[in-house]
Each structure stands twice: as structure tokens, then as C-alpha cells.
Residue frames as a rotation matrix with the C-alpha (Angstrom) as fourth column:
UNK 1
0.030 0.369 0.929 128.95
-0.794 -0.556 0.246 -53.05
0.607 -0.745 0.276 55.53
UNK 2
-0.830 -0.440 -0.342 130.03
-0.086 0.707 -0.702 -55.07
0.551 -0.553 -0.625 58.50
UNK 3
-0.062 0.809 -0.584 127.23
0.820 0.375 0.433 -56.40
0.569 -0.452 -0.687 61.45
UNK 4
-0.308 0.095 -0.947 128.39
0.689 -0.664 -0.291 -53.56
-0.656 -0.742 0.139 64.20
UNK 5
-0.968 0.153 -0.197 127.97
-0.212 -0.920 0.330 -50.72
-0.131 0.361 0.923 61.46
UNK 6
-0.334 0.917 0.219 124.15
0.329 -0.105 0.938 -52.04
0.883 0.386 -0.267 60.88
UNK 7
0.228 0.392 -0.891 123.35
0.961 0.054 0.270 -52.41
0.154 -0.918 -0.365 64.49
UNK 8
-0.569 -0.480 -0.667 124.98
0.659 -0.752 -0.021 -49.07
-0.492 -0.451 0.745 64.95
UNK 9
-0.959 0.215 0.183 123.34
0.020 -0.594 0.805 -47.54
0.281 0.776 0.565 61.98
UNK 10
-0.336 0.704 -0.625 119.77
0.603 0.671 0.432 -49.38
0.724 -0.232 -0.650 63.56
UNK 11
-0.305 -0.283 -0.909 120.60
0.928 -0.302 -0.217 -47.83
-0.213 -0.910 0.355 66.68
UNK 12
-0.930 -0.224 -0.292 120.51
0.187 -0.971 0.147 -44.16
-0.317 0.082 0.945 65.12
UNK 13
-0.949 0.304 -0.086 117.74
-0.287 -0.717 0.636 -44.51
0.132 0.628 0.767 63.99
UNK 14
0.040 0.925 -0.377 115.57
0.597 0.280 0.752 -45.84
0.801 -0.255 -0.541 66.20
UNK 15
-0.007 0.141 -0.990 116.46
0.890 -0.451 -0.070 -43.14
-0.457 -0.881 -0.123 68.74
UNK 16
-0.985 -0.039 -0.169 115.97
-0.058 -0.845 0.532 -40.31
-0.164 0.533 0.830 65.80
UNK 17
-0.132 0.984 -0.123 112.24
-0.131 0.105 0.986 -41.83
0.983 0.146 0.115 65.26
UNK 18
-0.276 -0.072 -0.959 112.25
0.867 0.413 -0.280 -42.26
0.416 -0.908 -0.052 68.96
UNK 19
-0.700 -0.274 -0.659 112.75
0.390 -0.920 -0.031 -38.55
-0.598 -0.279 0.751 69.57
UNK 20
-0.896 0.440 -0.050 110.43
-0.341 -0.614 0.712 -37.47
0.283 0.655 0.700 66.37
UNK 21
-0.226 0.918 -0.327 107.35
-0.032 0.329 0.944 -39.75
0.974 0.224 -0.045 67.72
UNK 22
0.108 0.445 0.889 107.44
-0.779 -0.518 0.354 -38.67
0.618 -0.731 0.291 71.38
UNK 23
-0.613 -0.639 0.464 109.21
-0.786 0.551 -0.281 -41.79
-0.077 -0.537 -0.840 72.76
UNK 24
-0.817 0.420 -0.395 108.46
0.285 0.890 0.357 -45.53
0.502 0.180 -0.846 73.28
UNK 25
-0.751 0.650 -0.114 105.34
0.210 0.072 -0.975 -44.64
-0.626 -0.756 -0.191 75.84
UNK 26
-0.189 0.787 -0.587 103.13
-0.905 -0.372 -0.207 -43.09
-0.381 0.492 0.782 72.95
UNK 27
-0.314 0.120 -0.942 103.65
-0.711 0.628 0.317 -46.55
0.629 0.769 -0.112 71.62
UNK 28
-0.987 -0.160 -0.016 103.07
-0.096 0.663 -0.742 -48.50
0.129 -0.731 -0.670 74.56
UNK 29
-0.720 0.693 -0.043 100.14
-0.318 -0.384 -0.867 -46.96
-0.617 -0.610 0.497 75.16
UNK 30
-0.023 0.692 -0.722 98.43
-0.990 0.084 0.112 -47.51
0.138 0.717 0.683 71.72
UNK 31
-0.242 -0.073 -0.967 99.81
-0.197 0.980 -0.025 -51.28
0.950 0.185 -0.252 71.78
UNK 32
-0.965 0.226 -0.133 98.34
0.219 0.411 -0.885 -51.60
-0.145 -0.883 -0.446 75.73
UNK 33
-0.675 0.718 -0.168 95.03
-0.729 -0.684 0.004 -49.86
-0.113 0.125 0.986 74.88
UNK 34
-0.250 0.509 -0.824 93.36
-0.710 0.483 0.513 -52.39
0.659 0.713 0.241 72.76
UNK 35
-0.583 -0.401 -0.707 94.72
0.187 0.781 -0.596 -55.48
0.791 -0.479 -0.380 75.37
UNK 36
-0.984 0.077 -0.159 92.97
0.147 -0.146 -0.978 -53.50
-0.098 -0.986 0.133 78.16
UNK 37
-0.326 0.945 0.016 89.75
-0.831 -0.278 -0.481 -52.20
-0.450 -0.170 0.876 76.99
UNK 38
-0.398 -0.366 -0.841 89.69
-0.593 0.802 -0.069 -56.17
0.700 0.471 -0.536 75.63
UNK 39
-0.617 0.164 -0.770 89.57
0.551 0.788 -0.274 -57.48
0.562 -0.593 -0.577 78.82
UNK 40
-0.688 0.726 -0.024 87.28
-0.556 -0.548 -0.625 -54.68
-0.467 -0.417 0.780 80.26
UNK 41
-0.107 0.844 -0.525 84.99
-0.992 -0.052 0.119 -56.28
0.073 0.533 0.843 77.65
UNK 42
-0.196 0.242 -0.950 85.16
-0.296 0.909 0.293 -59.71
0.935 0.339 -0.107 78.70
UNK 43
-0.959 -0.078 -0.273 84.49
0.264 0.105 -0.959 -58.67
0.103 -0.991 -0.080 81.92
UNK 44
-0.250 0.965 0.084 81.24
-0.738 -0.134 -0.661 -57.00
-0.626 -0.227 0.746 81.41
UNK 45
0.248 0.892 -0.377 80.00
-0.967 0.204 -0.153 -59.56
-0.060 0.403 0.913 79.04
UNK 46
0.196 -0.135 -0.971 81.36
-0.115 0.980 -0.160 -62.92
0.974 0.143 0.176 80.12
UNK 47
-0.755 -0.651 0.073 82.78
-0.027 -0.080 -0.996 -62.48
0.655 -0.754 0.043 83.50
UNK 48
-0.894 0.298 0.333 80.39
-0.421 -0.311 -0.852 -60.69
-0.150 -0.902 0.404 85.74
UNK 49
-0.008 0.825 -0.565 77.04
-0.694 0.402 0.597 -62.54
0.720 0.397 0.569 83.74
UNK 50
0.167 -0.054 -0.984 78.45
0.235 0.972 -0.013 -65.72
0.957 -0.229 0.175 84.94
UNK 51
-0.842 -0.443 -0.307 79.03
0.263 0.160 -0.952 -64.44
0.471 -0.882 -0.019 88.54
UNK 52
-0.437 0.857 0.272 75.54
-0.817 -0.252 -0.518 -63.16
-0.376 -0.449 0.811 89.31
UNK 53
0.240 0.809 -0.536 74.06
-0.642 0.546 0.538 -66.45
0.728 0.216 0.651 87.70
UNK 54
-0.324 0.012 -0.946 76.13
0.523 0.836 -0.168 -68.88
0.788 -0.549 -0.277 90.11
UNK 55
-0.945 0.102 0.309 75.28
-0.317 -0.509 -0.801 -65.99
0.076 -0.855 0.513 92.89
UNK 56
-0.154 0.961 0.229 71.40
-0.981 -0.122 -0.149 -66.72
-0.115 -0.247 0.962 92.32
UNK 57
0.022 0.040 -0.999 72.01
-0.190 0.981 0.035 -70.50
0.982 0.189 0.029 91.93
UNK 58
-0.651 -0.530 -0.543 73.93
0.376 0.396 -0.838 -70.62
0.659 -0.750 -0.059 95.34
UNK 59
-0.752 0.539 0.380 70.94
-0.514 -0.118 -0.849 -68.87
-0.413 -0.834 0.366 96.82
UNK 60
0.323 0.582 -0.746 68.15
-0.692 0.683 0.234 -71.31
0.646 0.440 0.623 94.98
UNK 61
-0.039 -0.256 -0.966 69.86
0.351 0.901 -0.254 -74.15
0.936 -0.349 0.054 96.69
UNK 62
-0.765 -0.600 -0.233 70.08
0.320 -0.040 -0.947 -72.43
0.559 -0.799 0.223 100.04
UNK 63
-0.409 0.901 0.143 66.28
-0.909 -0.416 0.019 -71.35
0.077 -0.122 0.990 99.82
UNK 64
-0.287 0.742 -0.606 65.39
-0.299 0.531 0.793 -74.77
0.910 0.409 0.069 99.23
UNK 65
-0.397 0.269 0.878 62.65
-0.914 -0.198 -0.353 -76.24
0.079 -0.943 0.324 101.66
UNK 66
-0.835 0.495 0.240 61.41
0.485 0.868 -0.103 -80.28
-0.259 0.031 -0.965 102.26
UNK 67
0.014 0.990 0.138 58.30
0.637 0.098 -0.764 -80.62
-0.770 0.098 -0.630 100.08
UNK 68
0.176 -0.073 -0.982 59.66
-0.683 -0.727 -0.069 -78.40
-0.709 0.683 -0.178 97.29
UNK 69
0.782 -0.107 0.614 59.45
0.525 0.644 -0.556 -80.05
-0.336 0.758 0.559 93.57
UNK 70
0.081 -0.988 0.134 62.82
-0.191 0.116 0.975 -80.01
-0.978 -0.105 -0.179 92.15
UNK 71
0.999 0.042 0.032 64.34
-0.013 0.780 -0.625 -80.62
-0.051 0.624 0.780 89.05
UNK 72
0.351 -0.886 0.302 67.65
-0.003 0.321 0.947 -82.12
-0.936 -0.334 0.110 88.83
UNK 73
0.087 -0.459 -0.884 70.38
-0.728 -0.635 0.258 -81.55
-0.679 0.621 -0.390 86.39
UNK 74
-0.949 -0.181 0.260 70.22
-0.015 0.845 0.535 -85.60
-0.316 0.504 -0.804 85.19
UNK 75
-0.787 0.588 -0.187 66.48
-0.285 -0.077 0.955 -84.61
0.548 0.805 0.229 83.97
UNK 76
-0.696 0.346 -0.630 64.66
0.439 0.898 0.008 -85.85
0.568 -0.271 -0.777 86.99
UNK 77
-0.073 0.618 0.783 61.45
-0.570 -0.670 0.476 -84.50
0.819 -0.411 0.401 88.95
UNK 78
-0.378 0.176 -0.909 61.18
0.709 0.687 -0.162 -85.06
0.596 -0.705 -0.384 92.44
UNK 79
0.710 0.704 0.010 60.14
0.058 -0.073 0.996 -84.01
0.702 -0.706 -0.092 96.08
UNK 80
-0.220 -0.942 0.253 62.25
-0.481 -0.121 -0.868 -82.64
0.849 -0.312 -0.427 98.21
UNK 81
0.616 0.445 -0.650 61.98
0.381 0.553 0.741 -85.54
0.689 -0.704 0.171 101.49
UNK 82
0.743 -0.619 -0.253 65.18
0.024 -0.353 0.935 -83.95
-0.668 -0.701 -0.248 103.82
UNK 83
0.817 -0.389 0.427 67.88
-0.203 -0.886 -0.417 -81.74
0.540 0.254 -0.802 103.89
UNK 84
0.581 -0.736 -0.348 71.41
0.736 0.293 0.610 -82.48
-0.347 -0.611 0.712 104.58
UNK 85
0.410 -0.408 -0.816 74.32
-0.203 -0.913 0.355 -79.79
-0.889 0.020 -0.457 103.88
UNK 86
-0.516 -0.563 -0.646 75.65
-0.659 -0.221 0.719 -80.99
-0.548 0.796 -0.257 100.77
UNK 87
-0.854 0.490 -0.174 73.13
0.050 0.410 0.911 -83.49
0.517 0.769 -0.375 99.25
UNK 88
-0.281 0.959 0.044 69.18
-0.960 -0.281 -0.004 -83.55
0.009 -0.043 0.999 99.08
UNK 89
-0.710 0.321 0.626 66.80
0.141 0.937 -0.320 -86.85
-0.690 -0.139 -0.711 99.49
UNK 90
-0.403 0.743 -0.534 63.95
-0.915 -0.332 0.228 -86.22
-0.008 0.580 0.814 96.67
UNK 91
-0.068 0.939 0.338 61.03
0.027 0.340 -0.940 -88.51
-0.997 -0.055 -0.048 96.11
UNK 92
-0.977 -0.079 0.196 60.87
0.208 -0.187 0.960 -89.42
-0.039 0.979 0.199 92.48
UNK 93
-0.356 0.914 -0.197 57.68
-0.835 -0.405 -0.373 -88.74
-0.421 0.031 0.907 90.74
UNK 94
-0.244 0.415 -0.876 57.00
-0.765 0.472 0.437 -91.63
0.595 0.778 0.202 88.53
UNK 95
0.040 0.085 -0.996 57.71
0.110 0.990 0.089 -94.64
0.993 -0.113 0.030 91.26
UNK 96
0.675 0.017 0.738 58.40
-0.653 -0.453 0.607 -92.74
0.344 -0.892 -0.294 94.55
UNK 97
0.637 -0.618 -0.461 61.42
0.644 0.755 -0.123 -94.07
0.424 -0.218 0.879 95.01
UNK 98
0.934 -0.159 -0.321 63.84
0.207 -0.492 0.846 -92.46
-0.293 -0.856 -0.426 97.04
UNK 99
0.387 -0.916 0.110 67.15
0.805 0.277 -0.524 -90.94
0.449 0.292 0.845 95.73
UNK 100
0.591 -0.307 -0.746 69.98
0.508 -0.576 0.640 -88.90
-0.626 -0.757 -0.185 97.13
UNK 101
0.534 -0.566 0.628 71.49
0.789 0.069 -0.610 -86.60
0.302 0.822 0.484 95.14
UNK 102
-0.385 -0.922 -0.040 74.11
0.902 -0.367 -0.225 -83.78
0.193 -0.123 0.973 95.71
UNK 103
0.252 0.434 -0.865 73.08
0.338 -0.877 -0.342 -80.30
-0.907 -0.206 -0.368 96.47
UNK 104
-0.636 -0.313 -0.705 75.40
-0.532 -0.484 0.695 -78.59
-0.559 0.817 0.141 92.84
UNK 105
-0.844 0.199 0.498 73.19
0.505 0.609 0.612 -81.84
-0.182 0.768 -0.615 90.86
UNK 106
0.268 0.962 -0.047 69.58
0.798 -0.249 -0.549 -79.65
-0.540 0.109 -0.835 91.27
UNK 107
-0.823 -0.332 0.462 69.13
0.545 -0.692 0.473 -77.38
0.163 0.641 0.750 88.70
UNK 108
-0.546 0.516 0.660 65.49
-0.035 -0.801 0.598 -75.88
0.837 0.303 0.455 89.37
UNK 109
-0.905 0.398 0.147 63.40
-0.172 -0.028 -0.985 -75.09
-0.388 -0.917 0.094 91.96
UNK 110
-0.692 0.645 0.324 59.71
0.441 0.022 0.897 -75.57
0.571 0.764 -0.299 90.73
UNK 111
0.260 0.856 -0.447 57.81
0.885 -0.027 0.464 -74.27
0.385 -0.517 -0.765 93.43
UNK 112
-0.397 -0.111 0.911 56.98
0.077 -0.993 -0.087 -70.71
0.914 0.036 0.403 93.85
UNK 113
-0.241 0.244 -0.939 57.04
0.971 0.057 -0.234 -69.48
-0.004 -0.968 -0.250 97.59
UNK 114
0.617 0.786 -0.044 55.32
0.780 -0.603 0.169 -66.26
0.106 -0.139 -0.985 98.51
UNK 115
0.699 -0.497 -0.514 58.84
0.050 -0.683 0.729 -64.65
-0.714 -0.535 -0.452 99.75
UNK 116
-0.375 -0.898 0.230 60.67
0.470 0.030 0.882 -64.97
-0.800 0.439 0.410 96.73
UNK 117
-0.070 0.294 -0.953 61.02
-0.506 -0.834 -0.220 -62.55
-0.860 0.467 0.207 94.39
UNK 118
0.527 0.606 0.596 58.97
0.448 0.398 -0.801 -63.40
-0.723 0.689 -0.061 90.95
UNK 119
-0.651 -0.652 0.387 60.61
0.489 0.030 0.872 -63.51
-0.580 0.757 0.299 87.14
């Protein structure tokens, strides 16, 4: 048996099981299924989590008010002293020294304001 008679012989018979299993789409479909309902699931349980936590971060930082305690993402407590658009002045606690740090570096608010909705 020569190469063209397999391929030929191949040939018949993938378009005789072609024809007996309802074409290549029944297969497509099983082998796309899985791939989609895959990434459906890593959308509800990795995706959209992580977009509603930076959503309520980015408003935390945008609530924040001079005279709010803070904590910062390098472990530090302070005092918020003024407000610039991208970085904060705090007020340590231990020495009252004075540092500047980014707005993304705060990680908590500590002070509960009357207008914000409780956990």
C-alpha cells in the first residue's frame, strides 16, 4: 500500500464517520463547550470578585478625609494631615513625623464616618 492509497483510504473514511456522526459541528461543539463554560467560571469566581474589590478600594481612597486614621500597605498607622490627587501626607503615630505616601500605598481606612455604609 502506497502513501496516496492511505490518505485516500483516510479520506473515506473520515467523511463516512463524518456523515454517520452528524458532521464536524456536533464535534465542535462538545470540544468548545467545556473551553467556554471554563471561562464563564473564571469569570464568576476570579474575574468579577476582583473587580468589585478594586471598585470599593477606588472609592475608600476617594472618601478619604484630613484627620482620618489610615493604615498603609508598608504596615504603618497614621493621620491623614492633607490631600493631594495622587499621594496623602499622614502623621505617624509613634513620633509624629510627617510622611508622604502615594494614594494606591493606603490600604485601610480606620475611621468610621456616619455616611458610610457599615460591614
Amino acid at each position: 500500500m502506497n502513501f496516496t492509497q492511505f490518505v485516500l483510504d483516510a479520506a473515506a473514511t473520515g467523511q463516512a464517520g463524518a456523515a454517520t456522526n452528524g458532521g464536524g459541528l456536533g464535534s465542535l461543539l462538545a470540544t468548545a463547550l467545556p473551553l467556554v463554560l471554563m471561562i464563564g467560571a473564571m469569570y464568576l469566581f476570579i474575574i468579577r470578585p476582583q473587580k468589585k474589590k478594586e471598585k470599593e478600594e477606588k472609592k475608600m481612597r476617594e472618601n478619604l478625609q484630613i484627620g482620618d486614621e489610615i493604615l498603609t500597605i508598608g504596615g504603618i498607622y497614621g493621620r491623614v494631615i492633607s490631600l493631594k490627587e495622587d499621594s496623602i501626607v499622614i502623621e505617624s503615630k509613634s513620633d509624629h513625623s510627617k510622611l508622604t505616601i502615594a494614594r494606591w500605598a493606603m490600604q485601610q481606612n480606620l475611621t468610621v464616618h456616619d455616611d458610610a455604609p457599615s460591614k
